[in-house]
C-alpha positions in Angstrom: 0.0 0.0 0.0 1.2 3.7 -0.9 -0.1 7.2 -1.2 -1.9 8.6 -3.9 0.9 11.1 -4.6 -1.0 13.8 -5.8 -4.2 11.7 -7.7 -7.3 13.5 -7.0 -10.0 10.8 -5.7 -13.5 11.8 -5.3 -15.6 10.9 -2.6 -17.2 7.5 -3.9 -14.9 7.0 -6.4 -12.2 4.3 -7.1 -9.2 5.2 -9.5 -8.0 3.0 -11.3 -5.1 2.6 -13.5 -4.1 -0.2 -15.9 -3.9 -1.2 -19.5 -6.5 -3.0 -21.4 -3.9 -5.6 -22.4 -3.3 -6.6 -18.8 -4.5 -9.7 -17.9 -3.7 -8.5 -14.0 -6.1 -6.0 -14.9 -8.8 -8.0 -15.7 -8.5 -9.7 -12.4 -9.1 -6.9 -11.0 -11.6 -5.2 -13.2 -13.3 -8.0 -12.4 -13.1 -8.5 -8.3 -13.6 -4.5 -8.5 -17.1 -5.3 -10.4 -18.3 -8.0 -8.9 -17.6 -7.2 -5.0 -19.1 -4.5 -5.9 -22.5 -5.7 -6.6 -22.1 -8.4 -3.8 -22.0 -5.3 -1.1 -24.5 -3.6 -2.8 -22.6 -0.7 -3.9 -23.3 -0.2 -7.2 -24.9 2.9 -7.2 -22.4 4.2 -4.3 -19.1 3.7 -5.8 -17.7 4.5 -9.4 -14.7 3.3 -11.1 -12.7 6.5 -12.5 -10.5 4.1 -15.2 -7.6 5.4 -16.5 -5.2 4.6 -18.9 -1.9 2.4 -18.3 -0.3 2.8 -21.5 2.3 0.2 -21.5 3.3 0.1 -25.2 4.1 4.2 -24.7 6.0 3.4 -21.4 8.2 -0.1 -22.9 8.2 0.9 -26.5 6.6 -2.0 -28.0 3.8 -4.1 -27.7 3.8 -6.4 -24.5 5.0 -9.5 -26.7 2.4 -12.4 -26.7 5.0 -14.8 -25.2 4.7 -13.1 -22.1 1.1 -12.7 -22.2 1.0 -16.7 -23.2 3.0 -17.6 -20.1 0.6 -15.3 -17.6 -2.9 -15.8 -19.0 -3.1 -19.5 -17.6 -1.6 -18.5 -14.7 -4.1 -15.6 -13.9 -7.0 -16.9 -15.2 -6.5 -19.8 -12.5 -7.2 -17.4 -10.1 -10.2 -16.2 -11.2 -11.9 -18.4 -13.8 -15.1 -16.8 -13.6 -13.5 -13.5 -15.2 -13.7 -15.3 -18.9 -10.5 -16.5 -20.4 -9.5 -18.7 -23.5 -6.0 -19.5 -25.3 -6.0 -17.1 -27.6 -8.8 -19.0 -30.6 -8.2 -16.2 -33.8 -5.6 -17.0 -36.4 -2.1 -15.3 -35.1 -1.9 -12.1 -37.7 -5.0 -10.6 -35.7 -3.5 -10.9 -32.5 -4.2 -7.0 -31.4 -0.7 -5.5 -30.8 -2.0 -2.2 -29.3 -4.5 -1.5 -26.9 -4.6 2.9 -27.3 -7.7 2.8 -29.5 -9.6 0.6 -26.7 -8.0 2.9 -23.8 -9.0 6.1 -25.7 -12.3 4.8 -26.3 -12.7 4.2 -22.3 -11.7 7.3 -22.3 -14.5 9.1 -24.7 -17.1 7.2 -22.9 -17.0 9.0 -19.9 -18.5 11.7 -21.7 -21.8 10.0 -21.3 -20.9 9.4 -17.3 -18.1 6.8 -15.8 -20.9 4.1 -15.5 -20.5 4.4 -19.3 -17.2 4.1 -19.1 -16.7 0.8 -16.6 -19.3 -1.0 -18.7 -17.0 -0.4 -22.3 -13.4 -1.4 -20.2 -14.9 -4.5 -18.7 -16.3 -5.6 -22.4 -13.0 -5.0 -23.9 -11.1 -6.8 -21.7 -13.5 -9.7 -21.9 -13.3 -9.3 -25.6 -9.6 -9.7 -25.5 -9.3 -12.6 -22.7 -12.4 -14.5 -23.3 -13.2 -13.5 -26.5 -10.2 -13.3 -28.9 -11.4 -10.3 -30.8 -8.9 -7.9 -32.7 -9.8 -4.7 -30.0 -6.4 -3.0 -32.0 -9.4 -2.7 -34.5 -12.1 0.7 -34.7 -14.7 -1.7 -35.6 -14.5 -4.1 -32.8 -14.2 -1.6 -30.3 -17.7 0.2 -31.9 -18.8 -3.5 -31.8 -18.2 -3.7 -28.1 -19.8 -0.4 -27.4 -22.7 -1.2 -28.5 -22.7 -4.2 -26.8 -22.0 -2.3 -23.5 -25.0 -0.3 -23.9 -22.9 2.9 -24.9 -24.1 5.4 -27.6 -21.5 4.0 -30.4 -22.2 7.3 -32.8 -20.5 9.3 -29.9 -17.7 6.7 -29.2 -16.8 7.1 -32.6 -17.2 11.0 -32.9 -14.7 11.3 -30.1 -12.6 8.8 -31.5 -12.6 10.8 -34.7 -11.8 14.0 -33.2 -8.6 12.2 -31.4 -9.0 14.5 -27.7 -8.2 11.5 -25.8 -5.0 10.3 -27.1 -3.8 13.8 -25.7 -5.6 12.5 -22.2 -3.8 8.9 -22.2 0.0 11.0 -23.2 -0.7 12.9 -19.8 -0.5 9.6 -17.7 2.4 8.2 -19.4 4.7 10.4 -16.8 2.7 9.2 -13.8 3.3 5.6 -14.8 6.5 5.5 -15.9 7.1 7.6 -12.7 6.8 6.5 -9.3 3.6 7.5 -8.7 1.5 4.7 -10.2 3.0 1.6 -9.5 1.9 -0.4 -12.1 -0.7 -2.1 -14.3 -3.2 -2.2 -12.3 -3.0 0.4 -9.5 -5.9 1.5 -7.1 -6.2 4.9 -5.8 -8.8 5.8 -3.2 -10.1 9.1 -1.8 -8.2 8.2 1.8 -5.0 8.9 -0.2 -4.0 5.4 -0.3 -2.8 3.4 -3.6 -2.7 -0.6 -3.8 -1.1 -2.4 -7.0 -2.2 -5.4 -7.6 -4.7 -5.6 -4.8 -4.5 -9.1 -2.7 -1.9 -11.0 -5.2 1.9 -11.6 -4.8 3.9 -13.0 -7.8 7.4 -13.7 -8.8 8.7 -14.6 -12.1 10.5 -18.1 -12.3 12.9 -18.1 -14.5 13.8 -15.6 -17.2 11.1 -12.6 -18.1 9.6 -13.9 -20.9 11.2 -18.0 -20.7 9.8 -18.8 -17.9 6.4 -18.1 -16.2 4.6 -16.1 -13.4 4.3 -17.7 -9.9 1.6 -16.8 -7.5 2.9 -16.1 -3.8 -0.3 -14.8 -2.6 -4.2 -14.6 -3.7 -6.9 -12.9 -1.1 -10.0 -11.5 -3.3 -11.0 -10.4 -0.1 -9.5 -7.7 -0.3 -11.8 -5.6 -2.1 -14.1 -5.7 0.1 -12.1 -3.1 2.2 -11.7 -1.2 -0.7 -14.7 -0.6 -1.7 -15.9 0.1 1.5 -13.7 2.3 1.7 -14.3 4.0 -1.1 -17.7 4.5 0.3 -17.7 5.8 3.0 
C-alpha cells in the first residue's frame, strides 16, 4: 500500500489505473465489479478508469509470449472472469491496446458508469473472447454491446482528444507514482497495485512463467468500503 501522490479521488470513487492488455487488470476489473455488486454498492461507488499505456511506457507491444505464459496462470485465479488460449488465427493478435484505452476514455463523456461497462467488455473481448480490439470496428462492436451510444464513441474517437488524455499519464506511470498495471487509488489517499496478489517470475522474463505467492480476493471488500464511506 502507498499514497496517492498527488491523484485526485473523489468521494465514492475508485481510480484505477491499468492497461487493457493486462490480464492482471482483468482480475481486478473483475473483483472490482463484482464485489461491488455483492455489497451492494453499485450505485455508491464509481470506477474512475484510467489509462496504463504500456506500449508508450516499454516501446513495444507487450510480446504475446509473455502474455501466453501469464494468462493461464491468472485466469486460474479467477476463472469466472472469462479467459481462453487465444482462438483467432495469429496475424489478428491485437498488438496495441490505445484505440480501446482512448475509447474508455471518450465514454465517460456519457458518465463513468459508461465508461466501466465499455473497459470490462473490452477486456473480456480480449481474454475471453479473442477479438482484434487493435481494430475501430471491434471496439464500436463492443460499445454497443455495453450499452454505450456507439455514434458518440466514434465521434470522439474521430476528433482524437483522448489520445492527448492517455499521453498525460504516461509520466505518472513511468514515474513512481502509479506503481503499475493495475493500481488502485482511493479518496483516503491510499494506492494498492495489484490488490491481494503476490507473484514472482520463475525463471527468465519472458522464458519462464509467473508464480503466484499470494491470492486474497477479499481484499476488495475493504476497498470498496472504503471508497464509500
Amino acid at each position: 500500500m502507498g499514497s496517492n501522490q498527488g491523484i485526485d479521488v473523489a468521494p465514492g470513487t475508485i481510480v484505477f489505473y491499468a492497461d487493457i492488455g493486462c490480464p492482471w487488470a482483468h482480475i481486478a476489473a473483475h473483483r472490482l465489479h463484482t464485489t461491488r455488486e455483492r455489497l451492494g454498492l453499485t450505485e455508491r461507488v464509481r470506477f474512475d478508469i484510467r489509462a496504463f499505456p504500456l506500449e508508450l511506457i516499454n516501446d513495444m507491444a507487450t510480446p504475446k509470449l509473455i502474455l501466453d505464459a501469464e494468462i493461464p496462470v491468472a485466469g486460474g485465479l479467477a476463472p469466472e472472469a472469462g479467459w481462453q488460449v487465444w482462438q483467432a488465427a495469429t496475424h489478428e493478435y491485437p498488438v496495441t491496446t490505445l484505440l480501446a484505452m482512448e475509447a474508455v476514455e471518450v465514454a465517460k463523456k456519457q458518465g463513468l458508469a459508461a465508461s466501466e461497462r465499455l473497459d470490462r467488455g473490452l477486456r473480456l473481448a480480449l481474454f475471453g473472447q479473442s477479438r482484434n480490439i487493435s481494430m475501430r470496428h471491434v471496439v464500436l462492436q463492443i460499445a454497443g454491446e455495453t450499452g454505450v451510444d456507439v455514434e458518440a464513441v466514434k465521434a470522439g474517437l474521430v476528433e482524437g482528444w483522448a489520445r492527448a488524455e492517455i499521453e498525460r499519464q504516461v509520466p505518472l506511470c513511468a514515474g513512481d507514482t502509479v506503481q503499475g498495471s493495475p493500481t488502485l487509488f482511493l479518496p483516503d489517499g491510499t494506492a494498492h497495485h495489484n490488490p491481494g496478489v503476490r507473484l514472482h517470475w520463475e525463471g527468465e522474463w519472458g522464458i519462464g512463467f509467473p508464480v503466484i505467492d499470494h491470492d486474497d480476493p477479499e481484499v476488495y471488500v475493504d476497498l470498496l468500503n472504503r471508497a464509500a464511506n
